[in-house]
C-alpha positions in Angstrom: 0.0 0.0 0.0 1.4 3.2 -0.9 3.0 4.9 1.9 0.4 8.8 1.8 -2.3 6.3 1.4 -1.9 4.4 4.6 -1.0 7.9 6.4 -4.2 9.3 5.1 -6.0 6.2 6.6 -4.4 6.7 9.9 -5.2 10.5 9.9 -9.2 9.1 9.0 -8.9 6.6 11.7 -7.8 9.0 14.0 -10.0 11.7 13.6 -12.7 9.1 13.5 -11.9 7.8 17.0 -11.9 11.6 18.3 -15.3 12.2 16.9 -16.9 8.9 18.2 -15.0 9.7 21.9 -16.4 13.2 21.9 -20.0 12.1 20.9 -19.9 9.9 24.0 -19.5 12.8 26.3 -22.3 14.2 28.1 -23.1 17.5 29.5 -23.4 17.4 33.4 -27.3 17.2 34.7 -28.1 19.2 37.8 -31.0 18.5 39.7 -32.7 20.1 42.3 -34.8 18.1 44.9 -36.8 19.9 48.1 -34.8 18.3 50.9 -36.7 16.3 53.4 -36.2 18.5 56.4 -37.8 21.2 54.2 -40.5 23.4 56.3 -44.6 22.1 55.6 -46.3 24.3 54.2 -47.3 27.2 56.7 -48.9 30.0 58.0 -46.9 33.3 58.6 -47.5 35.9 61.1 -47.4 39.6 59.6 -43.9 40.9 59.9 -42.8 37.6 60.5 -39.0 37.7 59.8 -36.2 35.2 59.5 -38.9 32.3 58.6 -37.0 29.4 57.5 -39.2 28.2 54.3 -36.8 25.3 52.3 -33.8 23.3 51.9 -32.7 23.0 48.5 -30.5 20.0 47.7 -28.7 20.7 44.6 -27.3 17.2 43.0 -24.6 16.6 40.0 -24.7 13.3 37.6 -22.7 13.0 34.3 -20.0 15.3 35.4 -19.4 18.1 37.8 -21.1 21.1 38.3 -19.2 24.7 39.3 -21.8 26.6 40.3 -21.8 30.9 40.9 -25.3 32.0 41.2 -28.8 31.2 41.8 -32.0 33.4 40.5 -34.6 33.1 43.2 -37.8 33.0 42.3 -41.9 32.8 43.3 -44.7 30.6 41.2 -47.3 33.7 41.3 -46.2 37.1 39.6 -44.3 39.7 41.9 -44.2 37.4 44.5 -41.3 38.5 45.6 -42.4 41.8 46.6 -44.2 40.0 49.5 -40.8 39.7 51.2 -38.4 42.3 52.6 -35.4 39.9 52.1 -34.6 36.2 51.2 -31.3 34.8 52.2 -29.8 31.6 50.9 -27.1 29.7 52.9 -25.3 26.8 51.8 -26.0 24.0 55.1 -24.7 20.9 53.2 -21.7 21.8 56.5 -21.6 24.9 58.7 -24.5 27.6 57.3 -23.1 29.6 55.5 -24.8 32.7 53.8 -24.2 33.1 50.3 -26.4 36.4 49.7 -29.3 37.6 49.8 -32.3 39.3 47.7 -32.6 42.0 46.8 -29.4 43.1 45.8 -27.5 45.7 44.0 -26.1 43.7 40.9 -27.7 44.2 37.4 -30.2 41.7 37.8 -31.4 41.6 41.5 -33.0 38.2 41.5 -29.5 36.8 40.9 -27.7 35.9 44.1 -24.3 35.1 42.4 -21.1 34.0 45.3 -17.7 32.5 44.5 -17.8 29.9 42.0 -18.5 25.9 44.0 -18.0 23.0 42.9 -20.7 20.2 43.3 -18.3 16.8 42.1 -20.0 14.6 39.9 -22.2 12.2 42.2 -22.2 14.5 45.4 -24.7 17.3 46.5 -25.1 20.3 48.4 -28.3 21.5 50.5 -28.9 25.1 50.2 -31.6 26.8 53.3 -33.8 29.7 52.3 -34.9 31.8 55.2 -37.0 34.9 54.4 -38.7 37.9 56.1 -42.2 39.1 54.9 -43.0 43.2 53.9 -45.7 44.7 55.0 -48.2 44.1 52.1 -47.5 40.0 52.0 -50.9 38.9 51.4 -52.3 35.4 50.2 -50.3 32.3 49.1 -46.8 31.9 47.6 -44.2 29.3 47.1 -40.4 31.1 46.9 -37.7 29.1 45.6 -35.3 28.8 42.6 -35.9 29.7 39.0 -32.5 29.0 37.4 -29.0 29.3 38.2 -25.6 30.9 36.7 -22.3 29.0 35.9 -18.8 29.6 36.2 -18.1 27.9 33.0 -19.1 27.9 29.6 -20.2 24.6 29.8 -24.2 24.9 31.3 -25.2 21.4 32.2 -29.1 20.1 31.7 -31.3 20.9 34.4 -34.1 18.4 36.1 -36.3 19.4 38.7 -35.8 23.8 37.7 -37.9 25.8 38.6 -38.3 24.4 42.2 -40.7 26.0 45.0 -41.1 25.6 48.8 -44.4 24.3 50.3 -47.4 27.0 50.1 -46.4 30.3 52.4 -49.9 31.4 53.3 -49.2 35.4 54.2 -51.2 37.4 56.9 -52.6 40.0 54.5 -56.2 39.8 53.0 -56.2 39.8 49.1 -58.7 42.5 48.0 -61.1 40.5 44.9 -62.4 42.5 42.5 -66.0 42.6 42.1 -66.5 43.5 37.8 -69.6 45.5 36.8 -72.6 43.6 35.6 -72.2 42.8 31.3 -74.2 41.2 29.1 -71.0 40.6 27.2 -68.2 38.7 27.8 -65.0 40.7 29.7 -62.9 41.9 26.8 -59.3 39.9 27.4 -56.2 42.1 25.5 -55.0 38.7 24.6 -56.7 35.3 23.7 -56.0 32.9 26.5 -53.0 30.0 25.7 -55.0 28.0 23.1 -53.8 24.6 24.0 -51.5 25.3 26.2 -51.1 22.3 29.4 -48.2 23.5 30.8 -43.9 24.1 29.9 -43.0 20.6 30.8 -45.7 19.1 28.9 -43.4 21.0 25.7 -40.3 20.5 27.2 -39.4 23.3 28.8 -39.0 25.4 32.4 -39.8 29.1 33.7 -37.1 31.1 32.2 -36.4 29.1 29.3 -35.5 31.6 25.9 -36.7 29.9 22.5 -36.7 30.4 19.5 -38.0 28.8 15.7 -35.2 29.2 14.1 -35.4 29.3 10.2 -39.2 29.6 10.6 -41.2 32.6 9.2 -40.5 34.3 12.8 -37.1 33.8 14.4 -37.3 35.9 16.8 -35.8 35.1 20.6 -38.2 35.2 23.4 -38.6 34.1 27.1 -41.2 32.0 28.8 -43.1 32.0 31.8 -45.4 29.1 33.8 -48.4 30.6 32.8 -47.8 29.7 29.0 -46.7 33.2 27.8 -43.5 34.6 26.2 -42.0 37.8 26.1 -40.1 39.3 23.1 -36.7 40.3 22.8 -36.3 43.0 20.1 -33.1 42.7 19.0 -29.4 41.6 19.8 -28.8 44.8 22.2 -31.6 44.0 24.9 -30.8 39.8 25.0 -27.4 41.2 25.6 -28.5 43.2 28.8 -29.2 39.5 30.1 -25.9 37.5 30.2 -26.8 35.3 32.8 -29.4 33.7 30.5 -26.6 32.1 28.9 -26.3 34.0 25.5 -27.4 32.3 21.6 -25.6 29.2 22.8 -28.8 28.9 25.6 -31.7 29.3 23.4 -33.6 26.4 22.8 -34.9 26.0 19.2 -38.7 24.8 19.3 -41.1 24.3 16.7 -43.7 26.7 15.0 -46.5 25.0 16.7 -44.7 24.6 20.4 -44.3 28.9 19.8 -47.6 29.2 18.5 -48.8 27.9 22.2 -47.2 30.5 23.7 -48.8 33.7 23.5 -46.8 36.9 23.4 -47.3 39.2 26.1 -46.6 43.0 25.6 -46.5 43.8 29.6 -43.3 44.9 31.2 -42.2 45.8 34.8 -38.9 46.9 36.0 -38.2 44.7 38.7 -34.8 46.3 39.2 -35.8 49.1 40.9 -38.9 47.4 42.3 -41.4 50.2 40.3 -45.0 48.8 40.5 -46.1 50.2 37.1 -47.0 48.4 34.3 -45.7 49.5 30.6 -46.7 48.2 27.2 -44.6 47.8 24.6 -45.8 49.3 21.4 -43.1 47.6 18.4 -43.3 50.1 16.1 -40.2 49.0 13.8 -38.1 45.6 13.2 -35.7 46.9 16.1 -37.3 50.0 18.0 -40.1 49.9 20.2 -41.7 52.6 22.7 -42.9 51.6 26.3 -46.5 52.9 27.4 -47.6 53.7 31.6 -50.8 51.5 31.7 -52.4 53.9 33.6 -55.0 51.9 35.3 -55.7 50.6 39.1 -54.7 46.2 39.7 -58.2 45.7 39.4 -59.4 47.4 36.6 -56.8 46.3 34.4 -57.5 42.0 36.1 -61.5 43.1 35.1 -59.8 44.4 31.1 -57.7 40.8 31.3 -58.2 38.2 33.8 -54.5 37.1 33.1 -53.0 40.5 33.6 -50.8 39.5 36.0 -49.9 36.0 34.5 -48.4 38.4 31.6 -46.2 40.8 33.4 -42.6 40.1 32.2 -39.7 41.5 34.9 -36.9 43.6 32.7 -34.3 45.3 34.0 -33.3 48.8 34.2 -30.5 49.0 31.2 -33.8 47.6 29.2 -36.1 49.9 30.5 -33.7 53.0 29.8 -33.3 51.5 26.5 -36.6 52.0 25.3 -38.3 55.9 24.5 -41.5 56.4 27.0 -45.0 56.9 24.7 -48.2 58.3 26.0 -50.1 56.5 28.7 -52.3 54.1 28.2 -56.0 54.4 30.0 -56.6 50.4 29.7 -54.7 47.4 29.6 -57.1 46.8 26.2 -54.4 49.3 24.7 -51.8 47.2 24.3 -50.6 45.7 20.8 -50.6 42.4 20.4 -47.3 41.2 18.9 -47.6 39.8 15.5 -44.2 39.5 13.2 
């Protein structure tokens, strides 16, 4: 056999055996678990303060894990308002507190501390303890809705996001009572037509997805009610680094987008401002933000899933965008069609 010939076999060979080795590698799998000494779910008194709510146990398979951050997180829509603070200590040892909520970094929901390491096959236990503000009122679960990594590599997640048992708070949640119709509410946006929940399609709270290569590419983010928010162009996902960047978005198909309906409500949960803007998309990449200028319970009468739709953004987003006119009703607000 001539000699290039059997050097170009060996080079194919080789090459062959590098692609088959790195195919078997896996991506570590993180998995979160409510410990069992995690508090029942309970009743809290008002001003209750330094309530111990759940232990976390944080678990690495396939690999190991370095770990720099955590995004805490509530299953009903500015829930996290109902607390003054939320601190999260690492208990797998001694406690020890790795920070606490809110904070003063870009995105305030993200506790981030000194890169750990959980090793492949080992755990940690994390404790969340938590004081209540003055306005807590009804029920809430406060737990973890993602994470951050010290490396490139992000492994899978099982298990994210993950709640404590139901908090039942001391305040009394005010119902509204809508005025007599003989028609139907008006709703600014169709409910989730088919929509059973974001594990049912694969995905978690937090999640950013996109169709790629369908007839609308764009990137968005999903919540657990079934709705996704846009992001308008490169600049504002780029405000969001801890989401992992184009390497994190999960492609999904036109039908799985379809069931999620794009929500046009925006709060900056940075600052903690309690108004409500709309986002009126009035160019391929420009956009102005709108005050709904309308009371909680007018604007739940206007849309029963109001609150379900309010997206969280950040103040370099907010900033971003040029301020419109007000809006009188939640009805105001464009739905999003590319």
């Amino acid at each position: 056999m001539n000699k290039s010939i059997r050097v170009f076999l060996l080079c194919i060979g080789f090459l062959l055996g590098l692609f088959a080795y790195s195919s078997a590698q896996q991506s570590p799998v993180l998995t979160a678990t409510l410990d069992t000494e995690t508090p029942a779910a309970q009743t809290l008194a008002t001003g209750a303060q330094d309530i111990d709510v759940a232990r976390i146990t944080l678990a690495a398979s396939d690999g190991d894990v370095f770990l720099n951050g955590m995004i805490v997180a509530t299953d009903t829509t500015g829930g996290l308002n109902d607390f003054t603070n939320i601190w999260i200590y690492d208990v797998t040892h001694t406690p020890t507190l790795l920070g606490t909520y809110p904070n003063q970094s870009e995105n305030p929901h993200l506790i981030q501390f000194p890169p750990v390491t959980i090793g492949n096959g080992m755990s940690k236990t994390y404790l969340i303890r938590v004081s209540l503000s003055p306005s807590a009122a009804g029920t809430v679960r406060v737990g973890f809705g993602g994470f951050s990594f010290a490396t490139l590599e992000v492994p899978t997640l099982s298990g994210v996001p993950i709640y404590s048992n139901t908090l039942t708070l001391p305040g009394v949640v005010a119902t509204p009572t809508p005025a007599p119709s003989a028609t139907p509410t008006p709703s600014a946006t169709p409910a989730p037509s088919g929509f059973i929940s974001l594990a049912a399609l694969g995905l978690s709270e937090g999640n950013t997805i996109s169709a790629a290569g369908s007839d609308d590419p764009d990137i968005y983010i999903v919540n657990d009610w079934g709705y996704k928010r846009l992001f308008l162009n490169p600049v504002i996902f780029s405000f969001y680094g801890h989401l992992g960047g184009f390497a994190n978005v999960k492609n999904i198909t036109p039908q799985t987008r379809n069931l999620l309906i794009t929500s046009g409500l925006f709060r900056n949960c940075e600052t903690n401002d309690p108004k409500v803007y709309g986002v009126e998309v009035t160019g391929e990449d420009t956009a102005l933000l709108h005050w709904v200028n309308t009371s909680g319970a007018q604007a739940a009468q206007d849309d029963p899933d109001f609150f379900q739709k309010v997206f969280c953004i950040n103040s370099r987003e907010f900033n971003w965008y040029s301020k419109g006119s007000d809006y009188s009703s939640v009805t105001q607000v464009p739905v999003y069609v590319r």
